[in-house]
Backbone as numpy.savetxt, mean C-alpha at the origin, in Angstrom:
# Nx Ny Nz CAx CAy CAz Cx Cy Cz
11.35 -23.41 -16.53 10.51 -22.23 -16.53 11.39 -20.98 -16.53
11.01 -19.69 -16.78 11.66 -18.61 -16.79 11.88 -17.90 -15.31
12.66 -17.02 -15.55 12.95 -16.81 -14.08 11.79 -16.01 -13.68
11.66 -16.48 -11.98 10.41 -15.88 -10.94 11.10 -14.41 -11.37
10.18 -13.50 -11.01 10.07 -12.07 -10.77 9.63 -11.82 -9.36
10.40 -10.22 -9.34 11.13 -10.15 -7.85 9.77 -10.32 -6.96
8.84 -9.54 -7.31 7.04 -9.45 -6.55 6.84 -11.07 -6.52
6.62 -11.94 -7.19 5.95 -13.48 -6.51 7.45 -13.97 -5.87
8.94 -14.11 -5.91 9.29 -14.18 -5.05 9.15 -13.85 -3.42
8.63 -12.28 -3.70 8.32 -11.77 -1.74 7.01 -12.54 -1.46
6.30 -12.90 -2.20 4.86 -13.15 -2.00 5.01 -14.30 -1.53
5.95 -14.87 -2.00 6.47 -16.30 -1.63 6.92 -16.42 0.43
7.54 -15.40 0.05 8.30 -15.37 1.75 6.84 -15.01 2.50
6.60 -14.00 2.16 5.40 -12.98 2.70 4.28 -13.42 3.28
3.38 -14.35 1.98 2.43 -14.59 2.00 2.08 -16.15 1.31
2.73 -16.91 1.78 3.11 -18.45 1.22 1.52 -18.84 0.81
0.44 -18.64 1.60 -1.10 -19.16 1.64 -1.34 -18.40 0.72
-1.04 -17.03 -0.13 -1.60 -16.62 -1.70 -1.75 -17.92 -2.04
-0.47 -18.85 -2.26 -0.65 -19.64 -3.55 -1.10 -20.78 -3.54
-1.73 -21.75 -4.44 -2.26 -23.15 -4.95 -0.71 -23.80 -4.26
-1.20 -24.99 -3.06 -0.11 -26.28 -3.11 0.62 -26.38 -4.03
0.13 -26.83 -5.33 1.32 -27.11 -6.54 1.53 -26.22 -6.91
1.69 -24.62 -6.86 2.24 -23.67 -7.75 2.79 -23.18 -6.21
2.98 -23.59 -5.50 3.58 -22.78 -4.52 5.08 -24.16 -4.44
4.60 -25.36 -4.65 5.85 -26.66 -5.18 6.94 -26.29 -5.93
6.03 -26.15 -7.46 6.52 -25.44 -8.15 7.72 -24.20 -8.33
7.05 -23.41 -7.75 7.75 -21.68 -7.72 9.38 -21.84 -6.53
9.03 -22.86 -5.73 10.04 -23.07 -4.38 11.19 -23.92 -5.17
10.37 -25.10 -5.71 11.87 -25.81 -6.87 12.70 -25.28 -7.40
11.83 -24.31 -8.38 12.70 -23.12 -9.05 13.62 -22.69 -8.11
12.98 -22.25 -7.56 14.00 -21.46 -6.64 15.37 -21.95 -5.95
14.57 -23.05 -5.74 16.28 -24.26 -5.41 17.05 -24.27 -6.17
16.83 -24.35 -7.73 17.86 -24.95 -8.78 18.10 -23.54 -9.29
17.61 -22.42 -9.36 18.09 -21.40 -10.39 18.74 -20.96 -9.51
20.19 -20.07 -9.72 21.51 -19.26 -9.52 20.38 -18.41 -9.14
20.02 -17.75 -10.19 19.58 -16.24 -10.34 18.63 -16.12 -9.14
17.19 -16.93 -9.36 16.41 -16.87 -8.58 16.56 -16.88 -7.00
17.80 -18.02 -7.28 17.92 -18.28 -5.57 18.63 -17.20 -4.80
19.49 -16.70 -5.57 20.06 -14.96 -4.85 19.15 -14.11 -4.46
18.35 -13.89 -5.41 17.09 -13.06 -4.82 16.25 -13.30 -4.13
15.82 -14.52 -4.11 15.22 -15.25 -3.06 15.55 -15.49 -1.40
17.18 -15.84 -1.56 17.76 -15.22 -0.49 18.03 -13.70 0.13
18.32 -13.11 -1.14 18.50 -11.96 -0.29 17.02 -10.93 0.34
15.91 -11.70 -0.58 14.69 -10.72 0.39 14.56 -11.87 1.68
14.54 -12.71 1.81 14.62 -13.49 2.87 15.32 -12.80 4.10
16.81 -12.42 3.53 17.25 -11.19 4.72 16.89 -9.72 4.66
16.47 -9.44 3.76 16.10 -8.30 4.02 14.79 -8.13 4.82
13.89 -9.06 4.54 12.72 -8.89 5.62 13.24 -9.25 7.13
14.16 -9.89 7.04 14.05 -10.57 8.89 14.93 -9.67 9.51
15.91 -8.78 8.29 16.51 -7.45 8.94 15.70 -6.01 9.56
14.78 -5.98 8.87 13.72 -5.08 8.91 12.51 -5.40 10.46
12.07 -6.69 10.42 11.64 -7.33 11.46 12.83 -7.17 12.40
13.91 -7.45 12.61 15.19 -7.42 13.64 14.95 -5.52 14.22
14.78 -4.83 13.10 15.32 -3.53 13.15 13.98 -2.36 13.82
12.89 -3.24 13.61 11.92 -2.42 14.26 11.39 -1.65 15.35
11.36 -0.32 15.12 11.72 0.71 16.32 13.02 0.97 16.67
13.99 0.44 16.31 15.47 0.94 16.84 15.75 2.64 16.32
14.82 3.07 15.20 14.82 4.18 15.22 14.03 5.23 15.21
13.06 4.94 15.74 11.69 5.92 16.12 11.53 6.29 17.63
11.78 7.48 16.91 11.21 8.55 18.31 10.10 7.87 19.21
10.72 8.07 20.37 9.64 7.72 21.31 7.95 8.16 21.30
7.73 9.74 20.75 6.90 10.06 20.69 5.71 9.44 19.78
6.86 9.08 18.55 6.05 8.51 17.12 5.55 6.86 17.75
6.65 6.29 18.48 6.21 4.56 19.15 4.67 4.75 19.88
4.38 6.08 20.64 3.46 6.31 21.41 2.49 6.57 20.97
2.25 7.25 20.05 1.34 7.35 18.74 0.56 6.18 18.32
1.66 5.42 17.93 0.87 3.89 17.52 0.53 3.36 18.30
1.14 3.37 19.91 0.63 2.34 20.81 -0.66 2.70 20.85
-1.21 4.06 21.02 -2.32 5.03 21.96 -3.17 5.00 20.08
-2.74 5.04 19.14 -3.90 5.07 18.08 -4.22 3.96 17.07
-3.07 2.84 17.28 -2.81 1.81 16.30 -2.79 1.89 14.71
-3.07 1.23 13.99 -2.80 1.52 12.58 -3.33 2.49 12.06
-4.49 3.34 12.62 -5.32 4.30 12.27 -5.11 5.39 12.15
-3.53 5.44 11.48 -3.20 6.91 11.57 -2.13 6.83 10.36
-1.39 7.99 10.09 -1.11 8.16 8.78 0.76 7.70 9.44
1.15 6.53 8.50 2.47 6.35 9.00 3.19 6.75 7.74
4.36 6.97 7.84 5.54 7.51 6.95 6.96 6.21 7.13
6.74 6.60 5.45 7.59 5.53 4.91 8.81 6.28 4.40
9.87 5.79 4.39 11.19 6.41 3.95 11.75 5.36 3.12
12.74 6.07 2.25 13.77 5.43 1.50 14.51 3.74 2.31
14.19 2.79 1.69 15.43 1.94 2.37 16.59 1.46 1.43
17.93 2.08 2.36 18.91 1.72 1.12 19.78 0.74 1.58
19.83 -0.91 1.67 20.26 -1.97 1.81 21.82 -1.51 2.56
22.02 -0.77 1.11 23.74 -0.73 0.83 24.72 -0.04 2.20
23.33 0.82 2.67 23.52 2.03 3.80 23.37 1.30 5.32
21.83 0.66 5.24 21.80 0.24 6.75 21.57 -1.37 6.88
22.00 -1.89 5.97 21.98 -3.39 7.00 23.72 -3.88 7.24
23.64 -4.68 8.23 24.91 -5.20 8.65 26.03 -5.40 8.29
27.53 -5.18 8.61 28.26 -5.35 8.09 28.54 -6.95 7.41
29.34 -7.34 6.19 29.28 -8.50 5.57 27.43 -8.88 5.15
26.30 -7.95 5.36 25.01 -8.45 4.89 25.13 -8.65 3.40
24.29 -9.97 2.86 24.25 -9.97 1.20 23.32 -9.29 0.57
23.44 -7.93 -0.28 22.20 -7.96 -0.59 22.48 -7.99 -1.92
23.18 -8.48 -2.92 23.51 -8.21 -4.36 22.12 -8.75 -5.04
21.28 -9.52 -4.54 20.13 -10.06 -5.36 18.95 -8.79 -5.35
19.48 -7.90 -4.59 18.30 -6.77 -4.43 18.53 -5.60 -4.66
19.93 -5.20 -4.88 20.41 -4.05 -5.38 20.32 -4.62 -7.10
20.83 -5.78 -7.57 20.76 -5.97 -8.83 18.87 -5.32 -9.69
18.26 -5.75 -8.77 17.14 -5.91 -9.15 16.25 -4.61 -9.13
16.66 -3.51 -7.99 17.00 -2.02 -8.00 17.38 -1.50 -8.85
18.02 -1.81 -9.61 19.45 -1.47 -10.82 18.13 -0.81 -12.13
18.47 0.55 -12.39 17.72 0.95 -13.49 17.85 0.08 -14.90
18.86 -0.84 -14.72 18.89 -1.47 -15.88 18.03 -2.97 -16.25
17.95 -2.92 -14.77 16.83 -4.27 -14.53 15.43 -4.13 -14.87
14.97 -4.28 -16.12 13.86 -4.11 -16.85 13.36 -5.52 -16.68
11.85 -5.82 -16.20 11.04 -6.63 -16.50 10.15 -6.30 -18.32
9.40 -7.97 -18.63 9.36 -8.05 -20.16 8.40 -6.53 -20.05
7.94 -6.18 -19.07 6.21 -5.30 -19.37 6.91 -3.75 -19.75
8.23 -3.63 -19.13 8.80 -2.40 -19.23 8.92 -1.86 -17.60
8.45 -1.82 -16.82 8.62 -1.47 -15.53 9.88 -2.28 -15.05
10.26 -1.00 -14.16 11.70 -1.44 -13.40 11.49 -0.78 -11.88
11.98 -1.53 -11.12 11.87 -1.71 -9.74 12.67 -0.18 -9.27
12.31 1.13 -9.02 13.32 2.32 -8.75 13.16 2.73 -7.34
12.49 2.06 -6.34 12.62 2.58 -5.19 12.12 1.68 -4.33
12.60 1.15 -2.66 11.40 0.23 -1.95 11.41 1.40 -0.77
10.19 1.20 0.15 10.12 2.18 0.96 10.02 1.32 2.28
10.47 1.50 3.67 9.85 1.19 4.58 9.50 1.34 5.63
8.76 0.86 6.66 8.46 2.34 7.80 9.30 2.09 8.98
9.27 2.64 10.29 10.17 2.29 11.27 9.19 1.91 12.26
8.18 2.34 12.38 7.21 1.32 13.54 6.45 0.39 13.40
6.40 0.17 12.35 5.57 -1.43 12.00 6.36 -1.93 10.73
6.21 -3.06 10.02 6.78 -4.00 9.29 5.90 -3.44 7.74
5.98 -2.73 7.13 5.30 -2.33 5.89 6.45 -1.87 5.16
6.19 -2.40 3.72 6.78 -2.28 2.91 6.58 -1.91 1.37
7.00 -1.01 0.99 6.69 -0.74 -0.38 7.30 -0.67 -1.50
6.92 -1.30 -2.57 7.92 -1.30 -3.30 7.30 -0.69 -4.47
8.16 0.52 -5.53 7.79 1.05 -6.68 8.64 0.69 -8.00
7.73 0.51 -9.01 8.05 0.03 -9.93 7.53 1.24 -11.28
8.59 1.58 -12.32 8.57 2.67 -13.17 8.70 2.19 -14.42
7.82 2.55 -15.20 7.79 2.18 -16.76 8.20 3.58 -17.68
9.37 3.62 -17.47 9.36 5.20 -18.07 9.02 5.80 -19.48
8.75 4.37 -20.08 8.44 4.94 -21.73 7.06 5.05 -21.53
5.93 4.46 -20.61 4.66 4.67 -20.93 4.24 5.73 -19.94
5.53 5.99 -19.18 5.20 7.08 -17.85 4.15 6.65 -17.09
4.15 5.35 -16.25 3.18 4.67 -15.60 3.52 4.37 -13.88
3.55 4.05 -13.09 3.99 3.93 -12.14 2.93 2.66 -11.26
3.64 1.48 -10.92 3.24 0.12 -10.35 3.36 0.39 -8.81
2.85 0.33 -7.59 3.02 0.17 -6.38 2.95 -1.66 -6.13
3.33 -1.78 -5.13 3.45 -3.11 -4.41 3.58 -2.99 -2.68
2.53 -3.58 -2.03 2.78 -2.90 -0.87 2.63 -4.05 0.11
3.25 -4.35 1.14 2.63 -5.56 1.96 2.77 -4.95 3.84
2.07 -5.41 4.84 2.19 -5.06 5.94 1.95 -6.24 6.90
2.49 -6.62 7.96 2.35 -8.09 8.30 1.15 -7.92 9.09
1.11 -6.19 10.04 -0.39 -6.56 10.17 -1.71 -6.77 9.43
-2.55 -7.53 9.79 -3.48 -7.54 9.00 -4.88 -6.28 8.67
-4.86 -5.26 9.49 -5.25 -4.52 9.99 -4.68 -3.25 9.21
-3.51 -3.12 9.07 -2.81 -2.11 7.99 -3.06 -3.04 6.59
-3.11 -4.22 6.68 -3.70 -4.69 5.06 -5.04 -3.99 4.88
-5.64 -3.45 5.31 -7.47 -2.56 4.66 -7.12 -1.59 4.38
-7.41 -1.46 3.76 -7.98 0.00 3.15 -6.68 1.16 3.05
-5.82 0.67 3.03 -4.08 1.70 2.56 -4.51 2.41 1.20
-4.48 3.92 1.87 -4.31 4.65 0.59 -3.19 4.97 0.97
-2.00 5.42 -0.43 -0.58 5.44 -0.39 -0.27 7.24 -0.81
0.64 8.38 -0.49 0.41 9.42 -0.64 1.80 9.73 -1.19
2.50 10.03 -2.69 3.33 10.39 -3.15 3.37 12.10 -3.09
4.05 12.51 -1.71 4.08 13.64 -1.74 4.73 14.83 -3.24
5.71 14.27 -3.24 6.65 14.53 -4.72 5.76 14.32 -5.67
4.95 14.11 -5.93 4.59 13.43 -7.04 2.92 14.02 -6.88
3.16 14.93 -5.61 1.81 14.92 -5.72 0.45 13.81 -5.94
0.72 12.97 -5.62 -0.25 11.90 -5.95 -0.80 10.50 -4.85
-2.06 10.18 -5.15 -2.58 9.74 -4.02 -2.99 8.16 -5.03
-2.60 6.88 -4.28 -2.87 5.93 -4.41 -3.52 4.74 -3.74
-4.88 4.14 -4.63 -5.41 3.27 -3.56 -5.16 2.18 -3.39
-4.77 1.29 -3.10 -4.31 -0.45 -2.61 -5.19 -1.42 -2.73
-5.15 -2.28 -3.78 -6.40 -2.79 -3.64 -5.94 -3.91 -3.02
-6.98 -5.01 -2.98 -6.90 -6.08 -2.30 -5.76 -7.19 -1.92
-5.06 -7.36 -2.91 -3.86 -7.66 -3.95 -2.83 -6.85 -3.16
-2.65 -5.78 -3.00 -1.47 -5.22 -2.56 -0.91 -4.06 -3.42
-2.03 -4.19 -4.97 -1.23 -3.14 -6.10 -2.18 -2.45 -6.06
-1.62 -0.57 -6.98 -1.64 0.06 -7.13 -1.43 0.88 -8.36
-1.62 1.23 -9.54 -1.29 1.67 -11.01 -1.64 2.59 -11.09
-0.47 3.88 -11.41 -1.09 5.30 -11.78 -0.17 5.66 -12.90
-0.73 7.13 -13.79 0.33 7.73 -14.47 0.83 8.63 -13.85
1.89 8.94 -14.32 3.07 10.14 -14.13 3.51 11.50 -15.36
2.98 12.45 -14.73 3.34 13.80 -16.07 4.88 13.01 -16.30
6.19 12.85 -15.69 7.23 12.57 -15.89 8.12 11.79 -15.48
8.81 10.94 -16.39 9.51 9.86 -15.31 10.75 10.51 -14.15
11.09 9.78 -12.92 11.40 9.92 -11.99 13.18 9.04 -12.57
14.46 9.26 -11.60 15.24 8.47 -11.91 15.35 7.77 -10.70
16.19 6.37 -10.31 16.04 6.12 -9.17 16.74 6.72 -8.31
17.51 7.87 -8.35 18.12 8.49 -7.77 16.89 9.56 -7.01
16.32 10.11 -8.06 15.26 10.98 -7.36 13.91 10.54 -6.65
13.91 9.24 -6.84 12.96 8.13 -6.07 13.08 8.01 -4.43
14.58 7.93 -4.46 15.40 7.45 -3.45 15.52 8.29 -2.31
15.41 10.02 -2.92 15.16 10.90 -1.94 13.65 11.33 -1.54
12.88 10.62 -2.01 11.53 11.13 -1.68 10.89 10.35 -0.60
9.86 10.71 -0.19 9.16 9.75 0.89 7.84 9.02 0.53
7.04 8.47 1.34 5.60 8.18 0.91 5.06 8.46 2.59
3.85 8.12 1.98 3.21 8.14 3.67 1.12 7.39 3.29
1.08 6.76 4.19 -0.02 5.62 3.98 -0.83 5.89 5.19
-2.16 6.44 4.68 -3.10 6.17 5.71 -4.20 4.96 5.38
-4.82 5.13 6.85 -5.66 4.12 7.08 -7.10 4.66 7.37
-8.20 3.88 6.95 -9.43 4.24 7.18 -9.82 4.21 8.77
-10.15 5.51 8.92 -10.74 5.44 10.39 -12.21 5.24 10.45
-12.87 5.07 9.33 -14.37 4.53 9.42 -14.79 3.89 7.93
-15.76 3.01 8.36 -16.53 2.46 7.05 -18.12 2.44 7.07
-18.43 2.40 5.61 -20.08 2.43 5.61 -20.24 1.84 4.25
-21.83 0.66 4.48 -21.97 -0.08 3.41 -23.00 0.64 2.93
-23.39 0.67 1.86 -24.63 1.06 1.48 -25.07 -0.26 0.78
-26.52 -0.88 1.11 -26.43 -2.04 0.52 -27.63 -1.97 -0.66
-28.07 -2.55 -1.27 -28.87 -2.30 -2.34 -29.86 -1.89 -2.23
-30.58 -1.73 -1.08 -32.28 -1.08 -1.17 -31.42 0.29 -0.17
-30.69 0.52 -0.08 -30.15 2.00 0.01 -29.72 2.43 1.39
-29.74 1.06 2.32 -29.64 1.46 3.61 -28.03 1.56 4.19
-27.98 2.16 5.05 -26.54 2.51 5.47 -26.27 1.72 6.59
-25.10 1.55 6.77 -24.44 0.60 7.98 -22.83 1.38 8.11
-22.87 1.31 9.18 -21.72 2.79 9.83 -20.42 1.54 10.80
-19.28 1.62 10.46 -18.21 0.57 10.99 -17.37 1.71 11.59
-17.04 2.55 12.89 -16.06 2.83 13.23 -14.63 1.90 13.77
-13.83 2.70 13.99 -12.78 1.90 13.77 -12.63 2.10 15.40
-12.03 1.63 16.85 -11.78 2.22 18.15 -11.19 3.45 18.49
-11.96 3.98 19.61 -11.79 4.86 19.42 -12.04 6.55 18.42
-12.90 6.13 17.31 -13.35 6.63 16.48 -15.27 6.86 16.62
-15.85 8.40 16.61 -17.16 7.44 16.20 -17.45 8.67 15.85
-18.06 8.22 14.29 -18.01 8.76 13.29 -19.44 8.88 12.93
-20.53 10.04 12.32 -21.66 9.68 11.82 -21.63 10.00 10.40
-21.86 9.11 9.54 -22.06 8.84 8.20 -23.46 8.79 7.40
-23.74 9.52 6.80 -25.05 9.64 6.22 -24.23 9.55 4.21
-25.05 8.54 3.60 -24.73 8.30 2.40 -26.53 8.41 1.08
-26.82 9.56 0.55 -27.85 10.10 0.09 -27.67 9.53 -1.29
-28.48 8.73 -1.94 -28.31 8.93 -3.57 -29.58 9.48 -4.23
-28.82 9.91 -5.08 -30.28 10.94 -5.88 -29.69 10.39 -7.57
-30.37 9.58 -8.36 -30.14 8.77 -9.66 -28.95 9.10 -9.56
-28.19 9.43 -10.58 -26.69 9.11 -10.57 -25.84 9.43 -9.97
-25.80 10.14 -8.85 -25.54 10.87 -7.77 -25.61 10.53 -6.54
-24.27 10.87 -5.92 -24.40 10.48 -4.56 -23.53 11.39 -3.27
-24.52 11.88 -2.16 -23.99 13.15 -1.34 -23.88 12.45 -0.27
-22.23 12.15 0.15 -21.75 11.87 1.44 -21.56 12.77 2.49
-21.80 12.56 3.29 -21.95 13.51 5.02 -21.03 13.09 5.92
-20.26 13.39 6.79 -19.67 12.92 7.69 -19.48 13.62 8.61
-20.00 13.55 9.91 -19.80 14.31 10.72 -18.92 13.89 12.10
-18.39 14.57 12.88 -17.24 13.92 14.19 -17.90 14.86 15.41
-17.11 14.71 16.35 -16.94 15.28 17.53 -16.10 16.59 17.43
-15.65 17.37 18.08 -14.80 18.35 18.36 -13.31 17.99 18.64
-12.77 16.36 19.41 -12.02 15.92 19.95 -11.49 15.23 18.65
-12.07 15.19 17.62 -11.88 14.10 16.49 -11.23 14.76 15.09
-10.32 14.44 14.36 -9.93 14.79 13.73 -11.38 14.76 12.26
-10.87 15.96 11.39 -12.25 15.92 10.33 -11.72 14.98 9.28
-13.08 14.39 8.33 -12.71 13.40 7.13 -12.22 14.32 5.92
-11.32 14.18 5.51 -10.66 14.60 4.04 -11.00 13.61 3.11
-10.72 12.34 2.83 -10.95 11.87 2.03 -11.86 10.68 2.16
-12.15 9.96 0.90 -12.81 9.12 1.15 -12.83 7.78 -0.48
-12.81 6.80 -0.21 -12.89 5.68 -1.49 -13.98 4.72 -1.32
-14.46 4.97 -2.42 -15.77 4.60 -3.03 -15.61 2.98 -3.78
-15.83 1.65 -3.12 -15.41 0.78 -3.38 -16.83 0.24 -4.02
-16.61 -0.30 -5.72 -17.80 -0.80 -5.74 -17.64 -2.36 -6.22
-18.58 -3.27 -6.01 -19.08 -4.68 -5.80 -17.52 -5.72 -6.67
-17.46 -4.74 -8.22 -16.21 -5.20 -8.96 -14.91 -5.11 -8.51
-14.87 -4.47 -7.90 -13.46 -4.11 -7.07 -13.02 -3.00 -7.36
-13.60 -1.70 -7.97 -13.37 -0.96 -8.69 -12.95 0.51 -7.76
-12.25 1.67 -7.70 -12.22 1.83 -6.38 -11.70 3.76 -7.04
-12.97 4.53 -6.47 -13.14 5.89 -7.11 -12.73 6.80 -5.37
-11.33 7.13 -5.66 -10.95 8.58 -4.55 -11.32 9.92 -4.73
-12.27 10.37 -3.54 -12.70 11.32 -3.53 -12.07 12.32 -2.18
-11.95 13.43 -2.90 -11.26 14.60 -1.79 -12.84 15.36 -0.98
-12.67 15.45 0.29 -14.01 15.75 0.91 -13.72 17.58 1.34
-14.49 17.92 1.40 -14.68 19.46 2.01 -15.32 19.54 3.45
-14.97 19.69 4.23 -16.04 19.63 6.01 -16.70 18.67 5.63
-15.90 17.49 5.21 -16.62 16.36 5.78 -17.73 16.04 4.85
-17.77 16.55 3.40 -19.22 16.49 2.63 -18.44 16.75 1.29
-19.31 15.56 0.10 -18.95 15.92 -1.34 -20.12 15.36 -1.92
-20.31 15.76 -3.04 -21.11 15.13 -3.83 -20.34 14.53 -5.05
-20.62 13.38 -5.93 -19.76 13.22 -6.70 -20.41 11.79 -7.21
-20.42 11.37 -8.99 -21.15 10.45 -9.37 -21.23 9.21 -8.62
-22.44 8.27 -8.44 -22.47 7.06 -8.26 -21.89 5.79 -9.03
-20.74 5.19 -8.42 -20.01 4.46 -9.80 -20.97 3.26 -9.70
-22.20 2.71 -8.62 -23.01 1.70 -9.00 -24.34 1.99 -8.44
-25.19 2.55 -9.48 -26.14 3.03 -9.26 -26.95 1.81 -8.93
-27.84 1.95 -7.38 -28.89 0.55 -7.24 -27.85 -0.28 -6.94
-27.16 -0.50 -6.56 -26.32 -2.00 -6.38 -25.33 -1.37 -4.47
-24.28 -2.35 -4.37 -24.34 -2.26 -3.17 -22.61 -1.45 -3.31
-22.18 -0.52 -2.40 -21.28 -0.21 -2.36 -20.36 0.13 -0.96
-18.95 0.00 -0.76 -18.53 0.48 0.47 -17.67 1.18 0.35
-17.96 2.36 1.56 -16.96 3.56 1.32 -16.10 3.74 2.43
-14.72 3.99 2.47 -14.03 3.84 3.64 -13.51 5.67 3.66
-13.18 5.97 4.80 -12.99 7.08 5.48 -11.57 7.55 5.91
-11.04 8.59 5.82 -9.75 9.08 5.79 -10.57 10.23 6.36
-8.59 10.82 7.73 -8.92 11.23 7.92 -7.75 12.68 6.96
């Protein structure tokens, strides 16, 4: 078979239960017998259990306290990780800097130009750049399961806001390609939904705060149209945004004003869920 690619390799370490028994047989053989594969295979192997080893050794006390006192429900910041810079002396990472390497083109055209990761929890991101179609691939994984919902991803540089779907990916365009040099100095930052609401097909609402959160949600449709409400406490931070998830998996970001927008119905009559940013 041809060689694994770097994403179902991590998926491999990551998330072994993604795959079918025999394609998870399969993909691990490979991995035994190929040179290529098995370097990379090894070296995210250490790079995750370095990252797991390394957690909190450099976050401010204040930021650790944050998460203890709000948990995933808050907007964490991701930084540059550069192998070459902070893991151990004698660490291998040539299977992951190779694969970093602007010259390392997959067949689709995207190349791997930046991974990101955070310092108080285990999340990881990895970006991938197609510079001739000016496209941009996210890849994102978090071991809690809890930071797996509802991650919208925030390319400050880039101005640009990305939603996560189920999967872990993400696909946007770019006015201009980035080099990995200028990747490398930028940041990201990922929030989490602090509330949810279903609207189910005869139009009724169902309101999910998250702890600590309590949120009132009113969701109005008028034919193709639909006017979201959100209202808080005084003690509570206000909703800015919000994603409009419908039945296909299909997933429409909306920027809110005090907590209120109006903006088309992507499934008119059918059932939809909208998650909450704050």
């Amino acid at each position: 078979m041809a060689h694994i690619d770097e994403h179902t390799l991590e998926l491999l370490i990551l998330e072994p239960e993604r795959f079918p028994e025999a394609e998870r047989a399969v993909l691990t053989a490979h991995a035994g017998v190929c040179a290529g594969c098995r370097a990379v295979y090894e070296d995210l192997l250490a790079l995750h259990g370095h990252l797991r080893d390394s957690q909190g050794q450099a976050t401010p006390s204040l930021a650790t306290a944050m998460q203890r006192f709000l948990g995933p429900h808050a907007v964490v910041r991701l930084t540059p990780y550069h192998p070459h810079l902070q893991v151990p002396a004698g660490g291998s990472y040539s299977g992951i800097l190779a694969a970093m390497a602007p010259e390392s083109m997959s067949h689709e055209g995207f190349e791997t130009v930046a991974t990101y990761a955070s310092e108080v929890n285990h999340i990881l991101l990895r970006v991938r750049q197609d510079a001739s179609n000016r496209r941009v691939k996210l890849y994102y994984h978090a071991d809690d399961p809890l930071c797996q919902l509802g991650p919208v991803v925030t390319l400050p540089a880039l101005d640009a806001d990305a939603v996560i779907d189920d999967a872990g990916r993400a696909e946007f365009p770019i006015e201009a390609p980035r080099t990995p040099r200028e990747w490398s100095q930028a940041e990201a930052l990922v929030a989490f939904p602090v509330c949810s609401a279903v609207r189910a097909e005869n139009g009724t609402v169902s309101v999910d705060n998250t702890p600590g959160h309590a949120y009132e949600v009113a969701i109005e449709s008028s034919g193709d149209q639909i006017t979201l409400r959100c209202s808080d406490g005084p003690s509570m931070p206000g909703i800015r945004r919000a994603v409009i998830w419908s039945a296909e998996g299909k997933a429409v970001l909306i920027h809110l004003t005090s907590g209120r927008g109006v903006f088309p119905d992507p499934a008119p009559g059918k059932r939809i869920v909208v998650r909450l940013y704050t």
